[in-house]
MIVOSE-971400 format. One record per atom (N, C-alpha, C, CB): residue number from 1; atom name; z, y, x. Coordinates in steps of 0.1 Angstrom, whole numbers, padded with zeros to 4 digits. Glycine has a CB too. Layout:
BEGIN
+-----+------+-------+-------+-------+
: pos : site :    c3 :    c2 :    c1 :
+-----+------+-------+-------+-------+
: NUM :   CA :     Z :     Y :     X :
...
+-----+------+-------+-------+-------+
***
This chain:
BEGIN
+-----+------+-------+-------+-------+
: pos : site :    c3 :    c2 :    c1 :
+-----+------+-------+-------+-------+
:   1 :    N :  1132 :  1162 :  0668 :
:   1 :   CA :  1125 :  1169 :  0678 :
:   1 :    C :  1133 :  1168 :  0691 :
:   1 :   CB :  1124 :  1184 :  0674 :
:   2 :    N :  1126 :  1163 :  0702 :
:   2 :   CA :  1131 :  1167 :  0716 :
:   2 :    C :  1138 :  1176 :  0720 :
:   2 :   CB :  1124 :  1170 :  0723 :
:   3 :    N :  1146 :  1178 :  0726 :
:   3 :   CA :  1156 :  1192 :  0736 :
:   3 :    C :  1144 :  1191 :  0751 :
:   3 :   CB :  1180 :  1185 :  0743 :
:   4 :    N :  1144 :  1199 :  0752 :
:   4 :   CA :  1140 :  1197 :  0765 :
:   4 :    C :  1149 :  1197 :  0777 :
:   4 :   CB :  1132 :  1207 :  0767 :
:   5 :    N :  1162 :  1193 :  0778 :
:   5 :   CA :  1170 :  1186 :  0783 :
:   5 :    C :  1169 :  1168 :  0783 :
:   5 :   CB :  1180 :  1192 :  0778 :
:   6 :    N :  1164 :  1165 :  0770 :
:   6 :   CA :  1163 :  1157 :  0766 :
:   6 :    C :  1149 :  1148 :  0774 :
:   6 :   CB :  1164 :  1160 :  0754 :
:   7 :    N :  1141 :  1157 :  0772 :
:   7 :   CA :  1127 :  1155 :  0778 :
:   7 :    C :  1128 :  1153 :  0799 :
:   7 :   CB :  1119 :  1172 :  0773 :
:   8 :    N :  1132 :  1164 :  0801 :
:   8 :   CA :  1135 :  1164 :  0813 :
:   8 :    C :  1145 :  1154 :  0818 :
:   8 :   CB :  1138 :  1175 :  0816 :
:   9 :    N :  1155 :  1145 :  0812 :
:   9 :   CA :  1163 :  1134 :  0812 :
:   9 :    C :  1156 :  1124 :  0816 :
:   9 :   CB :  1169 :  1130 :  0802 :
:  10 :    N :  1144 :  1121 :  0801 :
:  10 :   CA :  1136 :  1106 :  0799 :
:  10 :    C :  1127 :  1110 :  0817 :
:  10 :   CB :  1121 :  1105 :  0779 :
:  11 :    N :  1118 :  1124 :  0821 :
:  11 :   CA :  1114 :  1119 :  0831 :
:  11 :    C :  1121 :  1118 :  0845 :
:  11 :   CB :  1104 :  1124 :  0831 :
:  12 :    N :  1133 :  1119 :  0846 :
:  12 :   CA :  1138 :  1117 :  0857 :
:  12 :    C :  1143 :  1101 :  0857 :
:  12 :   CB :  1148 :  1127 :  0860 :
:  13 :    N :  1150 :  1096 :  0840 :
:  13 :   CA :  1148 :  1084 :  0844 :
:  13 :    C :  1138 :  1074 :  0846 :
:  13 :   CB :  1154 :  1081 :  0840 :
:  14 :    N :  1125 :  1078 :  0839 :
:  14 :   CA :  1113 :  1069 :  0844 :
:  14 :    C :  1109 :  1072 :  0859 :
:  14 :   CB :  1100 :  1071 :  0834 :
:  15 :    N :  1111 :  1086 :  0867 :
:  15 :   CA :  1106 :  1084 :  0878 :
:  15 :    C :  1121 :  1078 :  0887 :
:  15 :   CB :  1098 :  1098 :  0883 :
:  16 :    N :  1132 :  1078 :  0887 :
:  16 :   CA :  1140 :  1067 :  0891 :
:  16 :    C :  1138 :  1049 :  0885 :
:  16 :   CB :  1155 :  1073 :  0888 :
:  17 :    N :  1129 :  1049 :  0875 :
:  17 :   CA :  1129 :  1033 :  0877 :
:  17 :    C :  1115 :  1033 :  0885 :
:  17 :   CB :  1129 :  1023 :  0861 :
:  18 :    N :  1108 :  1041 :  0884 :
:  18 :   CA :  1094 :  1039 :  0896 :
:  18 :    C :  1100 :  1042 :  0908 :
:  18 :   CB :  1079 :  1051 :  0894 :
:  19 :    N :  1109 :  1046 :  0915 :
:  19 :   CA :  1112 :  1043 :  0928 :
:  19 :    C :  1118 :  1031 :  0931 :
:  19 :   CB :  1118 :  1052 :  0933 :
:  20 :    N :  1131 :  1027 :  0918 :
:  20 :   CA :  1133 :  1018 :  0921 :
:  20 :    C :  1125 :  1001 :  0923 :
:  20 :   CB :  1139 :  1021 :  0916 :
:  21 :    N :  1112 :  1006 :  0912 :
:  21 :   CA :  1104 :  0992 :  0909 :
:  21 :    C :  1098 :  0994 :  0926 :
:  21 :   CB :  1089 :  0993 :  0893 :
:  22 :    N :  1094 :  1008 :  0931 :
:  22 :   CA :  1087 :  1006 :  0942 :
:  22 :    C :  1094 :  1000 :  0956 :
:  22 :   CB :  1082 :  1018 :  0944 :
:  23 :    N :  1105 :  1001 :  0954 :
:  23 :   CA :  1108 :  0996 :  0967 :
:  23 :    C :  1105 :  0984 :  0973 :
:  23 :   CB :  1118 :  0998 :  0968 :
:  24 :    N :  1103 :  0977 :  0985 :
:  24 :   CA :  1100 :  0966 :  0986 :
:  24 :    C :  1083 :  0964 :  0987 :
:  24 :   CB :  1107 :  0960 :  0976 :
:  25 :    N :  1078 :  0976 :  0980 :
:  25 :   CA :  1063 :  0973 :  0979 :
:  25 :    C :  1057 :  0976 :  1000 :
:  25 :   CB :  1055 :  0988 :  0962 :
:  26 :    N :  1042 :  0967 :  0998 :
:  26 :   CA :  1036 :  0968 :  1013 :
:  26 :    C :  1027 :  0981 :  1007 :
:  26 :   CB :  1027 :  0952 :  1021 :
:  27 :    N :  1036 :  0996 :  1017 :
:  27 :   CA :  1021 :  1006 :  1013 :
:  27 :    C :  1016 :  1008 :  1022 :
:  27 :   CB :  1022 :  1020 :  1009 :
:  28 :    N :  1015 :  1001 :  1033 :
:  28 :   CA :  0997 :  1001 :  1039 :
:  28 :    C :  0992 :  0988 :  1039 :
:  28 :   CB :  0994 :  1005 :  1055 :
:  29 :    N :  0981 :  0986 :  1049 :
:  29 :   CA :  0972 :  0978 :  1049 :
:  29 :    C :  0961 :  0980 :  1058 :
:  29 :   CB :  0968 :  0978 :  1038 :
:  30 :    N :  0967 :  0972 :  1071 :
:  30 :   CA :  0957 :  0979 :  1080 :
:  30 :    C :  0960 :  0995 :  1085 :
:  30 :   CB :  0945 :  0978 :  1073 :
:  31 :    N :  0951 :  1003 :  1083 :
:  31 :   CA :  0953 :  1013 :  1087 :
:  31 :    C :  0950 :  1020 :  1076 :
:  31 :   CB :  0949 :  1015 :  1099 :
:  32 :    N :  0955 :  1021 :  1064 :
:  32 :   CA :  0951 :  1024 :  1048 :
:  32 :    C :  0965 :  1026 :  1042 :
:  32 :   CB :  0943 :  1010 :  1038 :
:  33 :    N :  0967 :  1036 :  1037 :
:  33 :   CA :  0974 :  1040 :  1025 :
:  33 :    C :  0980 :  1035 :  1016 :
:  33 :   CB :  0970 :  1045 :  1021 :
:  34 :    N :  0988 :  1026 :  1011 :
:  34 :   CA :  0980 :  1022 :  0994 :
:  34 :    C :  0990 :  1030 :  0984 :
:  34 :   CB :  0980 :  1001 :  0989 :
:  35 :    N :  0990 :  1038 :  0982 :
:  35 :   CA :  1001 :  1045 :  0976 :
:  35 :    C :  1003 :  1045 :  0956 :
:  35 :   CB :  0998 :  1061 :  0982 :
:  36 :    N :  1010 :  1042 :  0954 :
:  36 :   CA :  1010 :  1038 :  0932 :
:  36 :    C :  1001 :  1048 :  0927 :
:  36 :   CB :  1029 :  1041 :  0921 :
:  37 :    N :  0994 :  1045 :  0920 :
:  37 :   CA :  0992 :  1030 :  0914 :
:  37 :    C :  0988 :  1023 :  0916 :
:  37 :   CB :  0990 :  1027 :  0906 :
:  38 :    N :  0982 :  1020 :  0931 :
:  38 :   CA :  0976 :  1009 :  0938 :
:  38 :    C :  0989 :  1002 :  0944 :
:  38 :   CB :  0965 :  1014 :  0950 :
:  39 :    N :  0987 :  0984 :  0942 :
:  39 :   CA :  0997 :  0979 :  0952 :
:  39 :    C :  0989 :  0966 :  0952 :
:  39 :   CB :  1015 :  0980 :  0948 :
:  40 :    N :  1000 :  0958 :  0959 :
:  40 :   CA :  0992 :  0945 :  0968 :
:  40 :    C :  1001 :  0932 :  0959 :
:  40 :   CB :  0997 :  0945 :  0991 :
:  41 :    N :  1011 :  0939 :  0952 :
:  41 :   CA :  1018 :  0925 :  0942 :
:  41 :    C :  1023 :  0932 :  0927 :
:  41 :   CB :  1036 :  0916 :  0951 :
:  42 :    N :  1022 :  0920 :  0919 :
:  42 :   CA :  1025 :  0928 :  0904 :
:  42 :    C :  1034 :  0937 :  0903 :
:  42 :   CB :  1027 :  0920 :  0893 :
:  43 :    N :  1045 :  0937 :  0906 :
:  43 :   CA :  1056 :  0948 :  0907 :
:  43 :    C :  1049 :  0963 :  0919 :
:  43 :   CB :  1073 :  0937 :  0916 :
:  44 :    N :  1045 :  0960 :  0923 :
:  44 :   CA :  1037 :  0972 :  0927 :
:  44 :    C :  1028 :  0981 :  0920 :
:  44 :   CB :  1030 :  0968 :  0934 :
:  45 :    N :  1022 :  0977 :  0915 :
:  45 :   CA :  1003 :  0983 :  0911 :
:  45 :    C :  1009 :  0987 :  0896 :
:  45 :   CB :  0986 :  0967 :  0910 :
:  46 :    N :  1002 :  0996 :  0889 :
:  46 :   CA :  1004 :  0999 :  0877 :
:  46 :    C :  0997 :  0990 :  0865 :
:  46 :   CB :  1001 :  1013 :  0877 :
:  47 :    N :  0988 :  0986 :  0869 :
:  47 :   CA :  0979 :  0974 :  0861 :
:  47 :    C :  0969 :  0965 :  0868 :
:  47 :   CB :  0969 :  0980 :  0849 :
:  48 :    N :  0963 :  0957 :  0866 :
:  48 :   CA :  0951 :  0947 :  0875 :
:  48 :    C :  0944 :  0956 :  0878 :
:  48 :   CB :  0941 :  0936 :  0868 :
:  49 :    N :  0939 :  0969 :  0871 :
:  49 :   CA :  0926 :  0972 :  0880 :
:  49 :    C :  0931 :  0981 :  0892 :
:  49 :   CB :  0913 :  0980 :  0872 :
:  50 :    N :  0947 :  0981 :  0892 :
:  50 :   CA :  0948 :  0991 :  0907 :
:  50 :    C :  0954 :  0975 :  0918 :
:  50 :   CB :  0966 :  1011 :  0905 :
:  51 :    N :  0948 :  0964 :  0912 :
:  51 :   CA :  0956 :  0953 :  0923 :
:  51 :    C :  0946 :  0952 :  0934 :
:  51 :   CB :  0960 :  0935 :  0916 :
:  52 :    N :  0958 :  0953 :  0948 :
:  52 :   CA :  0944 :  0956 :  0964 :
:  52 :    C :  0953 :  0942 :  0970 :
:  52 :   CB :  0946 :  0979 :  0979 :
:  53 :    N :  0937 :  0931 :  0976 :
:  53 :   CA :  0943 :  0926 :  0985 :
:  53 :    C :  0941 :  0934 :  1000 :
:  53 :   CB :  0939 :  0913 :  0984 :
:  54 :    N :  0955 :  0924 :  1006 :
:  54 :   CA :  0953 :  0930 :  1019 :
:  54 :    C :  0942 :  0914 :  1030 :
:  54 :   CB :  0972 :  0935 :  1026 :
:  55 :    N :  0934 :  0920 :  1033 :
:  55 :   CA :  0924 :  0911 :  1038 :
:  55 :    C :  0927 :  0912 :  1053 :
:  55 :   CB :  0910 :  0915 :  1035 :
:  56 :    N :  0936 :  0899 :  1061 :
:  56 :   CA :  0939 :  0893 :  1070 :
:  56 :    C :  0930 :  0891 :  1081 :
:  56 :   CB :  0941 :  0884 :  1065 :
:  57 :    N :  0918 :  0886 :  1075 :
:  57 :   CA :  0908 :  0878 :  1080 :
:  57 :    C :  0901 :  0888 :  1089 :
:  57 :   CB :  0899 :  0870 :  1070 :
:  58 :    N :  0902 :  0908 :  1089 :
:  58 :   CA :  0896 :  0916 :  1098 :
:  58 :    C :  0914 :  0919 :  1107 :
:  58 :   CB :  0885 :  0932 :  1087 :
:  59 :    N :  0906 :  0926 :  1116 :
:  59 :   CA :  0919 :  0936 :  1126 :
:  59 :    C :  0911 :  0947 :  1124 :
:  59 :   CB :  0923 :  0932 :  1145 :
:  60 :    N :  0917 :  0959 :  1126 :
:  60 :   CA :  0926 :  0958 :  1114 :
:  60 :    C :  0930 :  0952 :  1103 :
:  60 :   CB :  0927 :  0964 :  1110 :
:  61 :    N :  0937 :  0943 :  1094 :
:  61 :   CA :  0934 :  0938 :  1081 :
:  61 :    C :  0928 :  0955 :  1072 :
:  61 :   CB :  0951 :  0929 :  1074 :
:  62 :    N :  0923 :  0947 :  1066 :
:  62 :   CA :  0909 :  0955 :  1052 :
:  62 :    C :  0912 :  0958 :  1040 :
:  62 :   CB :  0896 :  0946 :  1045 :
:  63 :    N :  0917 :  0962 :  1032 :
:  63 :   CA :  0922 :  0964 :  1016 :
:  63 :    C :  0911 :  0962 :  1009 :
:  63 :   CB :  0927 :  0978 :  1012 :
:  64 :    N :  0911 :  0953 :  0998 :
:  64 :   CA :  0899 :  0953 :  0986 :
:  64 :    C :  0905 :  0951 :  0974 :
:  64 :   CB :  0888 :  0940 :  0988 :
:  65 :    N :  0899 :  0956 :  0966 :
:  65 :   CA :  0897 :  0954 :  0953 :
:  65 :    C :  0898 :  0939 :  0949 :
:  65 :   CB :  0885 :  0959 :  0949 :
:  66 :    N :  0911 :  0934 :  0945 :
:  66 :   CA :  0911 :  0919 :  0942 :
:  66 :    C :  0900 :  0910 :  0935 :
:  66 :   CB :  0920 :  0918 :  0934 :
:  67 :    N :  0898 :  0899 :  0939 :
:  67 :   CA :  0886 :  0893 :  0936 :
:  67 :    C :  0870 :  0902 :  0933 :
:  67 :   CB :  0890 :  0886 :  0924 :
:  68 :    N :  0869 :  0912 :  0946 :
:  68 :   CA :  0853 :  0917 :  0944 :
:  68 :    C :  0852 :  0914 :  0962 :
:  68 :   CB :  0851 :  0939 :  0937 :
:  69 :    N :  0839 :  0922 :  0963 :
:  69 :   CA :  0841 :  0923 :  0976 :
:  69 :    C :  0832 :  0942 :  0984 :
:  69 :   CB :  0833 :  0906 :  0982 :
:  70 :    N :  0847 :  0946 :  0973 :
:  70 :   CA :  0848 :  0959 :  0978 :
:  70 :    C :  0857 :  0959 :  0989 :
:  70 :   CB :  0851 :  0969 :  0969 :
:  71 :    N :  0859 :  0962 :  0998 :
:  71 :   CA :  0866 :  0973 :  1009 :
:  71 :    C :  0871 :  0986 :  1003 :
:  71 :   CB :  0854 :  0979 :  1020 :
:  72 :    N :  0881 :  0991 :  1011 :
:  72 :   CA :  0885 :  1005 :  1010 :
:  72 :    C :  0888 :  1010 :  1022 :
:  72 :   CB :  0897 :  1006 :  1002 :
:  73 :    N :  0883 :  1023 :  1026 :
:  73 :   CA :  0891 :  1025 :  1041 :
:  73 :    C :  0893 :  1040 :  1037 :
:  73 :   CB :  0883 :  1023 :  1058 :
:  74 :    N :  0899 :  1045 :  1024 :
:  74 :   CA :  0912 :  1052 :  1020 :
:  74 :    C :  0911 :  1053 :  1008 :
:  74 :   CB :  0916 :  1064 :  1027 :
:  75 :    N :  0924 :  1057 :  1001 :
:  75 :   CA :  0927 :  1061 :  0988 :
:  75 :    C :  0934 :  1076 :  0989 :
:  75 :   CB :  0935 :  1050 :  0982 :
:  76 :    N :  0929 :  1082 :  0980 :
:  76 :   CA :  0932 :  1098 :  0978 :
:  76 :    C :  0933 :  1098 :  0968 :
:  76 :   CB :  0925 :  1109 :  0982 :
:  77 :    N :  0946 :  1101 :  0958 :
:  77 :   CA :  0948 :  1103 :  0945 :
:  77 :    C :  0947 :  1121 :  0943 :
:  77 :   CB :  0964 :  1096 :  0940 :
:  78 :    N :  0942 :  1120 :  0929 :
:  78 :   CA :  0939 :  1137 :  0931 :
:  78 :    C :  0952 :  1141 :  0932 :
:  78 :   CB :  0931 :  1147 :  0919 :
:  79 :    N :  0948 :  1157 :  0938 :
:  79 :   CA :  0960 :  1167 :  0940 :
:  79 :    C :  0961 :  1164 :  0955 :
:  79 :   CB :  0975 :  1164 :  0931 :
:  80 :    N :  0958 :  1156 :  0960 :
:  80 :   CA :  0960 :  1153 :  0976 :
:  80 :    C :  0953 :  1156 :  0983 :
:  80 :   CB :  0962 :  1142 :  0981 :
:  81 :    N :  0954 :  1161 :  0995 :
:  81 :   CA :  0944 :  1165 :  1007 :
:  81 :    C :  0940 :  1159 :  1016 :
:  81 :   CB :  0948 :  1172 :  1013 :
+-----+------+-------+-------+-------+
***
C-alpha cells in the first residue's frame, strides 16, 4: 500500500520531469498559446494527436493540427479562463 508521502513524492517527481522534458519547447505560435499537452516537436506534445504545426506561410504564423487543415486561434485547457 502507498504512504501518502509516498504518493505525493511519485507526483512531484513526475511533475519535475514534465518541466524538465518541457523546457526548450516553442509555446506559442503566432499569436497562440500552445501550452502541454499540445506542442510543435515530439518531446513536447503528450502524443500525435496533441502534435501542432506552426504554419509559416500566414503572418501571423497559424497553428494546425498536423497533417489536417485545421487552424487554431486558441487553446483553453479546462480549468482555465
Amino acid at each position: 500500500m502507498a504512504t501518502e508521502g509516498g504518493i505525493v513524492g511519485s507526483i512531484m517527481v513526475s511533475w519535475a520531469l514534465f518541466l524538465a522534458s518541457s523546457v526548450g519547447c516553442q509555446d506559442k505560435c503566432g499569436d497562440v498559446s500552445i501550452p502541454y499537452p499540445f506542442g510543435t516537436t515530439p518531446s513536447c506534445y503528450l502524443n500525435d494527436n496533441f502534435s501542432i504545426t506552426c504554419n509559416q506561410a500566414f503572418s501571423p504564423p497559424l497553428p494546425q493540427f498536423q497533417d489536417t487543415n485545421l487552424f487554431l486561434t486558441n487553446i483553453t485547457l479546462e480549468g482555465e479562463l
